[in-house]
N, CA, C and O atoms as a GROMACS GRO file, in nm:
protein
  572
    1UNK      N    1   0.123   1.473  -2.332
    1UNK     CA    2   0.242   1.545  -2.372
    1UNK      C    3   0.332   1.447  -2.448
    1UNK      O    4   0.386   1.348  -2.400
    2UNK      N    5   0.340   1.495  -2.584
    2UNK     CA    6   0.449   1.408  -2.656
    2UNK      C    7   0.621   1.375  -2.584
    2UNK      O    8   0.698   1.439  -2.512
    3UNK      N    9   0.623   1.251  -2.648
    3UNK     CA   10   0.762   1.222  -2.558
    3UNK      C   11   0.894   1.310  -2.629
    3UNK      O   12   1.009   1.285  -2.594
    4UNK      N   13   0.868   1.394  -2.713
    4UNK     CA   14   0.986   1.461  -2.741
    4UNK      C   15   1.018   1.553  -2.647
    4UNK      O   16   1.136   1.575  -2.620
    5UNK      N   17   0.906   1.625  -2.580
    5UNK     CA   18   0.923   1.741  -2.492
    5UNK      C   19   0.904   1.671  -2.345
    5UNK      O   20   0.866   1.756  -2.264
    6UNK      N   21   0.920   1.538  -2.286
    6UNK     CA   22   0.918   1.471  -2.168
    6UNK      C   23   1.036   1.423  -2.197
    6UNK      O   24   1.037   1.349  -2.295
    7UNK      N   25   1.159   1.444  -2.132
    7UNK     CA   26   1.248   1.335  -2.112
    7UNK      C   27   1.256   1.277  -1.993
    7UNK      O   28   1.168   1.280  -1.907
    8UNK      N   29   1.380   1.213  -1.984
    8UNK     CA   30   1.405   1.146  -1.821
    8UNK      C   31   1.449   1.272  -1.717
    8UNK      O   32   1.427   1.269  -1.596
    9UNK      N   33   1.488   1.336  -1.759
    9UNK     CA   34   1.491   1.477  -1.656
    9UNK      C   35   1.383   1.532  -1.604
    9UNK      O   36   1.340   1.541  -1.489
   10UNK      N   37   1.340   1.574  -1.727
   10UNK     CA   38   1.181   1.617  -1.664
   10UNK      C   39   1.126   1.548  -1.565
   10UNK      O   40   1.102   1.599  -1.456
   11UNK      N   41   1.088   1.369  -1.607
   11UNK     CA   42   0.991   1.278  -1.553
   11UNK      C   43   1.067   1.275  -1.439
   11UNK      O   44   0.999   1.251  -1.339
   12UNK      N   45   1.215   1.296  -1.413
   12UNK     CA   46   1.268   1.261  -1.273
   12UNK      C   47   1.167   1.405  -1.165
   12UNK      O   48   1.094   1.380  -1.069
   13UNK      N   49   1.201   1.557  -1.227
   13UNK     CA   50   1.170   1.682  -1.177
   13UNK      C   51   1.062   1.616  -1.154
   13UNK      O   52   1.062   1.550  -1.050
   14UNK      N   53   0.963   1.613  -1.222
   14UNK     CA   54   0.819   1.570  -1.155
   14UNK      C   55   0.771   1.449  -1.045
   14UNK      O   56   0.673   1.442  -0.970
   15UNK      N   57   0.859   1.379  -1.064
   15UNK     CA   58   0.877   1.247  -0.946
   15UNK      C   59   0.939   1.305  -0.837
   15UNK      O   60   0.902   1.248  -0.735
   16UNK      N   61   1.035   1.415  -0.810
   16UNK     CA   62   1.095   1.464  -0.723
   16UNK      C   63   1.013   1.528  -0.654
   16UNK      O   64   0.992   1.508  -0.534
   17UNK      N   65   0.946   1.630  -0.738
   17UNK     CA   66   0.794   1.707  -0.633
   17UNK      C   67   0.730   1.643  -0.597
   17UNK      O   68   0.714   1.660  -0.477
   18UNK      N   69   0.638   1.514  -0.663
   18UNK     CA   70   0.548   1.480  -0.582
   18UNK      C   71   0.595   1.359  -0.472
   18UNK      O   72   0.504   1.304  -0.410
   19UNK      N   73   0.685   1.330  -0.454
   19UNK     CA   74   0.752   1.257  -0.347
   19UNK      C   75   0.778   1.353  -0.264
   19UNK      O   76   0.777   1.307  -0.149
   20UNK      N   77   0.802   1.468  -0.265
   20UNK     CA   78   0.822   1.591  -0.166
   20UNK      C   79   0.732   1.584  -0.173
   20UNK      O   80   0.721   1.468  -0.134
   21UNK      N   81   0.569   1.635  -0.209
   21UNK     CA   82   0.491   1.661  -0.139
   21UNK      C   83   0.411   1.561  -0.054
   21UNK      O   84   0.341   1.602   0.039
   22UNK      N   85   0.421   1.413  -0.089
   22UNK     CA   86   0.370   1.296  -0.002
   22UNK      C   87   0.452   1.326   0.116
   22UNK      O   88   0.401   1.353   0.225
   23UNK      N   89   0.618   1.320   0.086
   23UNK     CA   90   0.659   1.307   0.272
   23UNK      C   91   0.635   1.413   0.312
   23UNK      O   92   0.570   1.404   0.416
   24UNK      N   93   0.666   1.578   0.265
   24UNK     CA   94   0.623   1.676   0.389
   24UNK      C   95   0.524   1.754   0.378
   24UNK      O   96   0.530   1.829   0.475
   25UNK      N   97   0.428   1.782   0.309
   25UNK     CA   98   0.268   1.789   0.311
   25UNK      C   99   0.226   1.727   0.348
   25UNK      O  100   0.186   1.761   0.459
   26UNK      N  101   0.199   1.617   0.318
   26UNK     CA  102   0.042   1.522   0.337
   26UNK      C  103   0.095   1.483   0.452
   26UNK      O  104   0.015   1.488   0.546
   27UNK      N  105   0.223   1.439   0.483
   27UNK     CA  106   0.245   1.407   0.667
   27UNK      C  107   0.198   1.290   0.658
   27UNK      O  108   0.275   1.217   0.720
   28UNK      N  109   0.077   1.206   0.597
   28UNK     CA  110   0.054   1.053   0.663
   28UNK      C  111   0.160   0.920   0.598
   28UNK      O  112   0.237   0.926   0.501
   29UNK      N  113   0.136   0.819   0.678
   29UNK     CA  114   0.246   0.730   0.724
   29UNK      C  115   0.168   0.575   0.764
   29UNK      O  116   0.065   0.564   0.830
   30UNK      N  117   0.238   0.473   0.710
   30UNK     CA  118   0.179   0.356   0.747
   30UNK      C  119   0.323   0.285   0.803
   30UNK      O  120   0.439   0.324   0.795
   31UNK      N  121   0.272   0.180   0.856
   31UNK     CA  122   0.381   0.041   0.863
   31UNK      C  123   0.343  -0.091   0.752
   31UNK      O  124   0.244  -0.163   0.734
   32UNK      N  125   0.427  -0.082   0.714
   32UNK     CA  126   0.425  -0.236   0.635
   32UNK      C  127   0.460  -0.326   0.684
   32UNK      O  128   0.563  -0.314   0.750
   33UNK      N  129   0.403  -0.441   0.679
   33UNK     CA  130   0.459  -0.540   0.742
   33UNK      C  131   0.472  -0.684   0.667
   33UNK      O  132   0.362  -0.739   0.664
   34UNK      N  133   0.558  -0.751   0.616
   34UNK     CA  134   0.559  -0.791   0.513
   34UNK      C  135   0.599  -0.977   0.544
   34UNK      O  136   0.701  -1.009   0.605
   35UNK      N  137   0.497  -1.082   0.491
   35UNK     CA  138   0.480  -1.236   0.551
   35UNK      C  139   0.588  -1.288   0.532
   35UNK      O  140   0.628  -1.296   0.416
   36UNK      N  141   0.682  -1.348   0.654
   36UNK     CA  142   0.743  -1.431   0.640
   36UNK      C  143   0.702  -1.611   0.596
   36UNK      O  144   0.698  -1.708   0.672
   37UNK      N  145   0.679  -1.604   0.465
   37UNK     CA  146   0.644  -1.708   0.426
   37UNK      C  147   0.754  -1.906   0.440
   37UNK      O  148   0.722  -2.024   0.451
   38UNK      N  149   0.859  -1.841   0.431
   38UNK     CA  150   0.941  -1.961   0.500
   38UNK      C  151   0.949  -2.002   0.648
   38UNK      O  152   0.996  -2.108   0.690
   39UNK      N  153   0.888  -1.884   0.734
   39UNK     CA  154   0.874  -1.936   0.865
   39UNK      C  155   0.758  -1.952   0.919
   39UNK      O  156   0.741  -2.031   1.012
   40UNK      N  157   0.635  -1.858   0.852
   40UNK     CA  158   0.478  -1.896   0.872
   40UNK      C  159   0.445  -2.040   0.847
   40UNK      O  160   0.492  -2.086   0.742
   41UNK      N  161   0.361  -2.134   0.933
   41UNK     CA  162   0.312  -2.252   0.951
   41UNK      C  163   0.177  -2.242   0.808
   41UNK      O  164   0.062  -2.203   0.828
   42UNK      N  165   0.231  -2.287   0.669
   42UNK     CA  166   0.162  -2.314   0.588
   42UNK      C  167   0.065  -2.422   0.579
   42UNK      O  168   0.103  -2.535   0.609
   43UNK      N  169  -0.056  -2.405   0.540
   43UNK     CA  170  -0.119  -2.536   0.577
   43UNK      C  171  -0.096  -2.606   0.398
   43UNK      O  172  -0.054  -2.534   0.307
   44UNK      N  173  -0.124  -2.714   0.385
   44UNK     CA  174  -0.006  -2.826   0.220
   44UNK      C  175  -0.162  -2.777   0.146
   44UNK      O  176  -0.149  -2.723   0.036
   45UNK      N  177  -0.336  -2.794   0.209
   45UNK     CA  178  -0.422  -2.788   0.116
   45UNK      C  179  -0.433  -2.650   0.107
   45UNK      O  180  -0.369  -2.601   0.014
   46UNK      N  181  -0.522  -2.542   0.207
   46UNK     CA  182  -0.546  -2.440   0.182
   46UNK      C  183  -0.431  -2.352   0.150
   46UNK      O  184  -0.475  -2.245   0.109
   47UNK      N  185  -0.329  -2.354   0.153
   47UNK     CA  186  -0.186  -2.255   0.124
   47UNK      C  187  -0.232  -2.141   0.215
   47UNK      O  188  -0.204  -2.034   0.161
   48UNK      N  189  -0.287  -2.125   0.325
   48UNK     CA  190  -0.341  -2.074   0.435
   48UNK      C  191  -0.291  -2.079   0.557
   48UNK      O  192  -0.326  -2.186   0.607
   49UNK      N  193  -0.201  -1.992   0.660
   49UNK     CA  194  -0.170  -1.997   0.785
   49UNK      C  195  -0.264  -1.875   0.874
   49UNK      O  196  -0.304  -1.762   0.846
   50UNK      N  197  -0.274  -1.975   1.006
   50UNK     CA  198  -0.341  -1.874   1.085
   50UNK      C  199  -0.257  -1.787   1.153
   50UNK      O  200  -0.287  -1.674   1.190
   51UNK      N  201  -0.091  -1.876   1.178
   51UNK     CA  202  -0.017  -1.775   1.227
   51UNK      C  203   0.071  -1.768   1.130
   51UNK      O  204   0.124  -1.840   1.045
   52UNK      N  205   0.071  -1.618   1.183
   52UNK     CA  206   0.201  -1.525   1.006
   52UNK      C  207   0.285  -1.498   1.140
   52UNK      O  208   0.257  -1.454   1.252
   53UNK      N  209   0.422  -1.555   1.064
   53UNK     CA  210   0.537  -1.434   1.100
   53UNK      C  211   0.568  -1.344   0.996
   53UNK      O  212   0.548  -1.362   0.876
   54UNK      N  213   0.624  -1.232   1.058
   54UNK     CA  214   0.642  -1.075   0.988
   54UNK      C  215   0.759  -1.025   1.034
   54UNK      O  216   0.801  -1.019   1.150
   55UNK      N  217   0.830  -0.971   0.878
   55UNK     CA  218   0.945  -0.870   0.916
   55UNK      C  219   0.911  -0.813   0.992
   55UNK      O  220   0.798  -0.805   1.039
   56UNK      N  221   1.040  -0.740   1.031
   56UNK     CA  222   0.972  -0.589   1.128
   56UNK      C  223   0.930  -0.514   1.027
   56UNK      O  224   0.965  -0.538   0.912
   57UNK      N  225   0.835  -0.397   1.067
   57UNK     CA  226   0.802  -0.300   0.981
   57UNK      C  227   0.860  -0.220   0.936
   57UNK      O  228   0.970  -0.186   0.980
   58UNK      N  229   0.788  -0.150   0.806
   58UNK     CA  230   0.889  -0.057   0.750
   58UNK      C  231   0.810   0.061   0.732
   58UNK      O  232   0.693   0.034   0.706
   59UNK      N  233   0.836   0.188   0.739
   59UNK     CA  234   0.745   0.303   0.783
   59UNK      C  235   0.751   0.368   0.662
   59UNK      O  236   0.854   0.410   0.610
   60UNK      N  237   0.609   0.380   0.605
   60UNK     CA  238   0.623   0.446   0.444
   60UNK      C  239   0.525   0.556   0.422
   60UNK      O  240   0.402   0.555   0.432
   61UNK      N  241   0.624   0.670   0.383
   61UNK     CA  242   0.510   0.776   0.376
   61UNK      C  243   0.420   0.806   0.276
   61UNK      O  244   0.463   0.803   0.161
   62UNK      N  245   0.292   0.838   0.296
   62UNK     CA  246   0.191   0.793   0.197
   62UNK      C  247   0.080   0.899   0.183
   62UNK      O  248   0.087   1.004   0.248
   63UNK      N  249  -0.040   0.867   0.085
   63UNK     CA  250  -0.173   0.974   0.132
   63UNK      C  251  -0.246   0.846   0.181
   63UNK      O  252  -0.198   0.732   0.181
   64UNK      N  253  -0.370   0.882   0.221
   64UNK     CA  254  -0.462   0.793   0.272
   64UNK      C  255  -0.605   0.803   0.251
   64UNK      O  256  -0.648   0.899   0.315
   65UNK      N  257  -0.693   0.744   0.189
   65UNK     CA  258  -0.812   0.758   0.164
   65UNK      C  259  -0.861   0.686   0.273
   65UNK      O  260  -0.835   0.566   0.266
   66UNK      N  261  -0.939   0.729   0.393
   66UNK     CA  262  -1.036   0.671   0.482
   66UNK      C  263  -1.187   0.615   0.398
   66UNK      O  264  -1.287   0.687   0.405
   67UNK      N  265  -1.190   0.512   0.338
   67UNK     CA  266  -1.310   0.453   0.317
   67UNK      C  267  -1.414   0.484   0.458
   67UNK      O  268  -1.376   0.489   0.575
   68UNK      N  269  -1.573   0.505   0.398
   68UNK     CA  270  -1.673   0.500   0.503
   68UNK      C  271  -1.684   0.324   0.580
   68UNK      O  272  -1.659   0.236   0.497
   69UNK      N  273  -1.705   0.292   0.666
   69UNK     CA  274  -1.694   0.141   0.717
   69UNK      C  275  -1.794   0.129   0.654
   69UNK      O  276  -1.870   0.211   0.603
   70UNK      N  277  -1.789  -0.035   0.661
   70UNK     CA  278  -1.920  -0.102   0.611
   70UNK      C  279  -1.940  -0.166   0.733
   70UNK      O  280  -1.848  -0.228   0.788
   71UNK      N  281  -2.097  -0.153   0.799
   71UNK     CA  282  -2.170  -0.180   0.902
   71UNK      C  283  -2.216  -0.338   0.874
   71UNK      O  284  -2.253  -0.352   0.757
   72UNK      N  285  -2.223  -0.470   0.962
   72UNK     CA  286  -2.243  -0.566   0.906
   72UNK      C  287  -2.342  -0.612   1.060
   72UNK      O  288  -2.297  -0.570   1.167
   73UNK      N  289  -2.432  -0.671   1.062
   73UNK     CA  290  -2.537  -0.701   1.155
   73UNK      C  291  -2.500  -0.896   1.160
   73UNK      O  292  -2.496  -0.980   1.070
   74UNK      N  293  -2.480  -0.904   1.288
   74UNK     CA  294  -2.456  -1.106   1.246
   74UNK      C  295  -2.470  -1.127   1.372
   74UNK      O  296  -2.468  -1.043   1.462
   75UNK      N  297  -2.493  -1.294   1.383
   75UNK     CA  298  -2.522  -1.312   1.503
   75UNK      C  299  -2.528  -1.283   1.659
   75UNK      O  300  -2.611  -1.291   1.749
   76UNK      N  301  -2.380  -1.243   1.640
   76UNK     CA  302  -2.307  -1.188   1.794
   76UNK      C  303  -2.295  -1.016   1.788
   76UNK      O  304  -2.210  -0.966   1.860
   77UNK      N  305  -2.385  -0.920   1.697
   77UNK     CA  306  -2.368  -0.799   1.738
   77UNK      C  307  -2.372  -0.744   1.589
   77UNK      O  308  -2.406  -0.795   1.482
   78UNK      N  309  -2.320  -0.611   1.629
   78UNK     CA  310  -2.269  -0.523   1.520
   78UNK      C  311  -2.093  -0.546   1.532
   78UNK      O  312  -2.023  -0.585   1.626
   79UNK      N  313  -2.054  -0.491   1.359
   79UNK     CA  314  -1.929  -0.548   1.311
   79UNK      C  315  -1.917  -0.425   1.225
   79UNK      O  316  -1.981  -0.398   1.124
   80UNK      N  317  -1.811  -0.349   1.292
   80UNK     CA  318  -1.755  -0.249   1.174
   80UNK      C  319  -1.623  -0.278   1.078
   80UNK      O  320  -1.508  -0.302   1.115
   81UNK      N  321  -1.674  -0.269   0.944
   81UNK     CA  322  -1.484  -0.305   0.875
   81UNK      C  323  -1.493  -0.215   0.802
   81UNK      O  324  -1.591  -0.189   0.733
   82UNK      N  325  -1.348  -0.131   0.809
   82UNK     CA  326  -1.285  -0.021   0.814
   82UNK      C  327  -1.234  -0.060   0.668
   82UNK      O  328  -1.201  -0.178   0.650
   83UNK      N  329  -1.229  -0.003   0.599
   83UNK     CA  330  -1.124   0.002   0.445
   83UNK      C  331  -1.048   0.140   0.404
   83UNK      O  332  -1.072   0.259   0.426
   84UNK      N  333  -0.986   0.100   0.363
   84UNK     CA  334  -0.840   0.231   0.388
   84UNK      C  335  -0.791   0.246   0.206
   84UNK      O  336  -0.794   0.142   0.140
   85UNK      N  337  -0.758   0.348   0.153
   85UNK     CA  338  -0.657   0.299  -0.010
   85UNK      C  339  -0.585   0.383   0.047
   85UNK      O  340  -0.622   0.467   0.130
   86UNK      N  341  -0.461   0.361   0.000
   86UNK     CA  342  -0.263   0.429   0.028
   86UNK      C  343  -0.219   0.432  -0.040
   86UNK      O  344  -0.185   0.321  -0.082
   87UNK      N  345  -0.180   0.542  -0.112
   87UNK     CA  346  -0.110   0.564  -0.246
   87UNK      C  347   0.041   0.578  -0.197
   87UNK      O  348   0.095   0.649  -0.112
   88UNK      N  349   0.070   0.515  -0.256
   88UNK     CA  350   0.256   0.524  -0.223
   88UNK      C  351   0.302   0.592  -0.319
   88UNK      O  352   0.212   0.634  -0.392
   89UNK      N  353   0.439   0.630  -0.364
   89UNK     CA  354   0.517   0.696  -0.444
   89UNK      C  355   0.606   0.591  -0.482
   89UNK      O  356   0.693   0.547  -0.407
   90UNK      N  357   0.585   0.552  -0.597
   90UNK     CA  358   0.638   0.417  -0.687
   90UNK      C  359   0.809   0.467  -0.680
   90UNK      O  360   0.892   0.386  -0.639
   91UNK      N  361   0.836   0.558  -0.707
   91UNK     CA  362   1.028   0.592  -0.671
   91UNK      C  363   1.064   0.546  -0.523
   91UNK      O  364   1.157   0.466  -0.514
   92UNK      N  365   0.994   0.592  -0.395
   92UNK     CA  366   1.020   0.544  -0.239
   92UNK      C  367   1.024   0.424  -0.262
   92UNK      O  368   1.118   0.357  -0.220
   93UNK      N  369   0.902   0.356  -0.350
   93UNK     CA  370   0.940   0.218  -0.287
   93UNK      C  371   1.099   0.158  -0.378
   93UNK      O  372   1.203   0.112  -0.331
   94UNK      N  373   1.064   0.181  -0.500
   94UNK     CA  374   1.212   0.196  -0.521
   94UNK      C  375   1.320   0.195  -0.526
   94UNK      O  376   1.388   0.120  -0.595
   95UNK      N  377   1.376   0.326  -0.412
   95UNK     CA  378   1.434   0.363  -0.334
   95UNK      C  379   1.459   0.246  -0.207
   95UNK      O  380   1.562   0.179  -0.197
   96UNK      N  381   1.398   0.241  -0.159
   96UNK     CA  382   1.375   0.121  -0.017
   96UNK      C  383   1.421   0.017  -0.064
   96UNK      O  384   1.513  -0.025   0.007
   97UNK      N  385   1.395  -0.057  -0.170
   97UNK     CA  386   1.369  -0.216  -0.253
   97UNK      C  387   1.279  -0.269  -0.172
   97UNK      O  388   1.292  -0.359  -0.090
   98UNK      N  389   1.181  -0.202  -0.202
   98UNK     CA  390   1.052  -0.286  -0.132
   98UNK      C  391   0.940  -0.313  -0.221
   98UNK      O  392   0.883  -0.230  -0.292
   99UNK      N  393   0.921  -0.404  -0.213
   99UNK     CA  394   0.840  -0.478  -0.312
   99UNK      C  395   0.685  -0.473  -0.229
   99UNK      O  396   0.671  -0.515  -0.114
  100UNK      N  397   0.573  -0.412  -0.312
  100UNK     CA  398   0.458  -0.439  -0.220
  100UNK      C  399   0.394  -0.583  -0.235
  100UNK      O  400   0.450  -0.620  -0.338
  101UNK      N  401   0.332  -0.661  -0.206
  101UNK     CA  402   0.252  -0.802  -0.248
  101UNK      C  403   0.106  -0.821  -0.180
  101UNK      O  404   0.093  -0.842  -0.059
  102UNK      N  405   0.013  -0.812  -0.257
  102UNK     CA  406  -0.110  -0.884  -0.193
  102UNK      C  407  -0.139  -0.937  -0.096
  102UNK      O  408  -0.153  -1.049  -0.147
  103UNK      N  409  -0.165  -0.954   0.022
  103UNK     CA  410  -0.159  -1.026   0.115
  103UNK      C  411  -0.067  -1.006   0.199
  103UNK      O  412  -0.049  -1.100   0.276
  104UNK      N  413   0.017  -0.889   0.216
  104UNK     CA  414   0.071  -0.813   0.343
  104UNK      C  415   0.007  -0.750   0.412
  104UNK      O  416  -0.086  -0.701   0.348
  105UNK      N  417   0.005  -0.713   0.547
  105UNK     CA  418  -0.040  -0.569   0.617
  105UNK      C  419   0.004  -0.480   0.652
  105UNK      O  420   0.119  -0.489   0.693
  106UNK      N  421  -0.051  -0.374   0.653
  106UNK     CA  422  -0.011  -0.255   0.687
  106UNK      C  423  -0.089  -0.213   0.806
  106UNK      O  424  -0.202  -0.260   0.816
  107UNK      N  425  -0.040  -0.124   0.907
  107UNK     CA  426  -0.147  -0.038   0.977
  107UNK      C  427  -0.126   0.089   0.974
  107UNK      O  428  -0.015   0.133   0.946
  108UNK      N  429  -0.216   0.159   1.000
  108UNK     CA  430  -0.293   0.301   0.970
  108UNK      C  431  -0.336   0.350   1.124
  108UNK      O  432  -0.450   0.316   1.156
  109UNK      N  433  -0.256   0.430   1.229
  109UNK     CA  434  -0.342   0.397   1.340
  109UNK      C  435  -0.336   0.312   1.404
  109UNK      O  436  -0.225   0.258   1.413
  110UNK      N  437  -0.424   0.269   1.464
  110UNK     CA  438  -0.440   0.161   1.574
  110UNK      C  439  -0.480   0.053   1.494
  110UNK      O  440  -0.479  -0.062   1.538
  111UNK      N  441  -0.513   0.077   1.386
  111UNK     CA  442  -0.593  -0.052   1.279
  111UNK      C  443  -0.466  -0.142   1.219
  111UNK      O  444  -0.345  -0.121   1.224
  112UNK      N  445  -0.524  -0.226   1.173
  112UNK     CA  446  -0.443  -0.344   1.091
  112UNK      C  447  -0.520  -0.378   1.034
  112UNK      O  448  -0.624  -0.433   1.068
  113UNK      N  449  -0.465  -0.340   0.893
  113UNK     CA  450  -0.540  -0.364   0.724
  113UNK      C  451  -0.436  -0.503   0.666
  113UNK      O  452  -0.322  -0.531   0.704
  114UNK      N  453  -0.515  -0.567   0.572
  114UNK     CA  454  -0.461  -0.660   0.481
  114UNK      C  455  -0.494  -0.623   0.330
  114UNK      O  456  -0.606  -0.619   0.279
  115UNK      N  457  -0.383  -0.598   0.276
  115UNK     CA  458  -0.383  -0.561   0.125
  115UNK      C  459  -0.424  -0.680   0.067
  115UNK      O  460  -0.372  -0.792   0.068
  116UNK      N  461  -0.603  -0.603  -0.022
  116UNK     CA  462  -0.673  -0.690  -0.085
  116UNK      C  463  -0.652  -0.649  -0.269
  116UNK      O  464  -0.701  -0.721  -0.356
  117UNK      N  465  -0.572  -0.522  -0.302
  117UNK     CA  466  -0.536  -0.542  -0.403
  117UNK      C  467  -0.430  -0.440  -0.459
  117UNK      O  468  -0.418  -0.337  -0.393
  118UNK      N  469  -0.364  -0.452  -0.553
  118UNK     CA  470  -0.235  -0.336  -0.604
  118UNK      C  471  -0.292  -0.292  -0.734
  118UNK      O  472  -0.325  -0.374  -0.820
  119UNK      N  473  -0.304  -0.160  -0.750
  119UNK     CA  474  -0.290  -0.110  -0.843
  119UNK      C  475  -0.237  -0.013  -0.891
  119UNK      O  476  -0.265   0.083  -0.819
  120UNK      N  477  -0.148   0.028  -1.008
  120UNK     CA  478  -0.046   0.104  -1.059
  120UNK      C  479  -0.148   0.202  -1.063
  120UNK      O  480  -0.256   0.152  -1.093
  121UNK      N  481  -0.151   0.299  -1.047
  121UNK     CA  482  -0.279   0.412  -1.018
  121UNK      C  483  -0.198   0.527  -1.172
  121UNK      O  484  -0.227   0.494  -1.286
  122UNK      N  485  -0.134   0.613  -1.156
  122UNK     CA  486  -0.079   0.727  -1.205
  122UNK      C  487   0.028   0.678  -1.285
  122UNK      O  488   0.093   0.583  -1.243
  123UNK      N  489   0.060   0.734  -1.404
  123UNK     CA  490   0.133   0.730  -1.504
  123UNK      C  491   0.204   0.862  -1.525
  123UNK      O  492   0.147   0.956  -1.470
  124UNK      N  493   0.343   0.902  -1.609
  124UNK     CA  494   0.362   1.053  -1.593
  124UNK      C  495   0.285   1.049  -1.747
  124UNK      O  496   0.297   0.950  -1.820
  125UNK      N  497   0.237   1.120  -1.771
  125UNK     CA  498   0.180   1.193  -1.945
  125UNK      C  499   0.112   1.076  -1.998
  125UNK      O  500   0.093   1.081  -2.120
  126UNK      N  501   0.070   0.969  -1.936
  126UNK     CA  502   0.043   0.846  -2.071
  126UNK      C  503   0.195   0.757  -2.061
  126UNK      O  504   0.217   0.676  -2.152
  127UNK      N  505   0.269   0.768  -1.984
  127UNK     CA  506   0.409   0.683  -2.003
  127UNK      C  507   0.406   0.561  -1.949
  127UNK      O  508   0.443   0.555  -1.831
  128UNK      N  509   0.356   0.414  -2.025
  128UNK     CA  510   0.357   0.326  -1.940
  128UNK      C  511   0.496   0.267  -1.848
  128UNK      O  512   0.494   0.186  -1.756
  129UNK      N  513   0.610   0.338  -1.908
  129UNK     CA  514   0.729   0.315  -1.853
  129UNK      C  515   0.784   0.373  -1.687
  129UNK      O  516   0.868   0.342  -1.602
  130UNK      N  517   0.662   0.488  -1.710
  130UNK     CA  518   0.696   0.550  -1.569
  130UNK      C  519   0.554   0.579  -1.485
  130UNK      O  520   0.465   0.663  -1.499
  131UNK      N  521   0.572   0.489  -1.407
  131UNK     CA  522   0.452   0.470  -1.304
  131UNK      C  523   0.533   0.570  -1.215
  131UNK      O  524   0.653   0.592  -1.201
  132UNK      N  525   0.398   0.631  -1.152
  132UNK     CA  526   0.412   0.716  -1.030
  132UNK      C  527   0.350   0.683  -0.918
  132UNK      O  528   0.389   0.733  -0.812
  133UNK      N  529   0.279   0.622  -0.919
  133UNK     CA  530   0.135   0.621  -0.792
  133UNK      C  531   0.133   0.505  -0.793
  133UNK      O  532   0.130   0.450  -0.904
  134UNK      N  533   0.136   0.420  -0.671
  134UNK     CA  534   0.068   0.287  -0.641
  134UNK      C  535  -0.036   0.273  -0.530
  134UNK      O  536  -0.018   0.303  -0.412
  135UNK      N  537  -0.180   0.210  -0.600
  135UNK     CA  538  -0.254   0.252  -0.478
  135UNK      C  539  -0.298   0.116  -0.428
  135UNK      O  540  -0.356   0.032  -0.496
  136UNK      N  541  -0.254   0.100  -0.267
  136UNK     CA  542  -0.279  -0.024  -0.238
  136UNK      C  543  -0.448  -0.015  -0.164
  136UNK      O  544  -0.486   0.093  -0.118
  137UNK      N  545  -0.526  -0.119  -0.159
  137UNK     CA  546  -0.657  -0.115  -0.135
  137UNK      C  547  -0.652  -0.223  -0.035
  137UNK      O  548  -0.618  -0.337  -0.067
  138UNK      N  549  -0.687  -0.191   0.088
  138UNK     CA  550  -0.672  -0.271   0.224
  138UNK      C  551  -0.769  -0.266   0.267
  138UNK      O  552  -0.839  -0.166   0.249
  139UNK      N  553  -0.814  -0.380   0.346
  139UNK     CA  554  -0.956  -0.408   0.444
  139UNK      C  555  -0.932  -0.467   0.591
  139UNK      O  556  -0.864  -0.570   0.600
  140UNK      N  557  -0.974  -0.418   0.684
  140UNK     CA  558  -0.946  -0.421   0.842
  140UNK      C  559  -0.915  -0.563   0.854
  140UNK      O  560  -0.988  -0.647   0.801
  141UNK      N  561  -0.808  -0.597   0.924
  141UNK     CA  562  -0.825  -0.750   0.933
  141UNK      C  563  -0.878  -0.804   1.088
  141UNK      O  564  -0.894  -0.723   1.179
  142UNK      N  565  -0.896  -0.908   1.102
  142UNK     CA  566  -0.912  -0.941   1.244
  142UNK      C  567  -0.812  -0.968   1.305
  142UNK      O  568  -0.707  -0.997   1.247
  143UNK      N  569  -0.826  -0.962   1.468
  143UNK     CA  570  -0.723  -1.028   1.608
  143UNK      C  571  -0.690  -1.141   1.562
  143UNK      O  572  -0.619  -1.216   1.629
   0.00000   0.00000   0.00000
């Protein structure tokens, strides 16, 4: 759709519905939980901590793609890892000032995922100016 007949009104109307329909249709919901990197014990070579501290969470309403697990056979047993994608509504976060980043978690459930990547998913018409959809791509993390 040419940008003469899309303005910022419109693109808002259409950002308005589908943010209504993520929070009260689709009903699903994660926690974010986002690394306190000035108080997590950084290691100087790997830039690697085993213990993360974390804001408290922040509860974001979302859709949810349940990936099938991937079954993994290893020494000590069977190993299921769960992968999840969560499309957020690029205005909520927005809205919030919440910034998503690579290497946060979220949980889904009883699970705890680590965001393994961000991608700007949805555009309105071709508008690179107005992202709609962010879909984060998470993989089960361990205890």
């Amino acid at each position: 759709m040419p940008r003469l007949f899309l303005g910022q009104r419109e693109a808002d109307f259409f950002s308005d519905i589908t943010k209504e329909l993520i929070k009260d249709v689709a009903g699903q919901k994660i926690f974010y939980y986002t690394i306190r990197e000035d108080l997590s014990d950084i290691h100087e070579v790997y830039e690697e901590s085993i213990y993360k501290i974390f804001n408290p969470p922040v509860e974001v309403e979302c859709m949810v793609e349940w990936q099938p697990s991937e079954v993994k056979t290893t020494k000590y047993g069977h190993e299921q890892i769960k992968t999840i994608s969560a499309y957020l509504h690029n205005r909520d976060l927005l809205d919030r000032n919440l910034s998503v980043k690579q290497g946060d978690y979220i949980s889904y459930g009883e699970y705890f995922f680590e965001i393994t990547s961000i991608v700007y998913d949805k555009l309105v018409y071709g508008q690179v100016e107005r992202v709609t959809s962010v879909k984060l791509n998470a993989k089960q993390a361990r205890l």
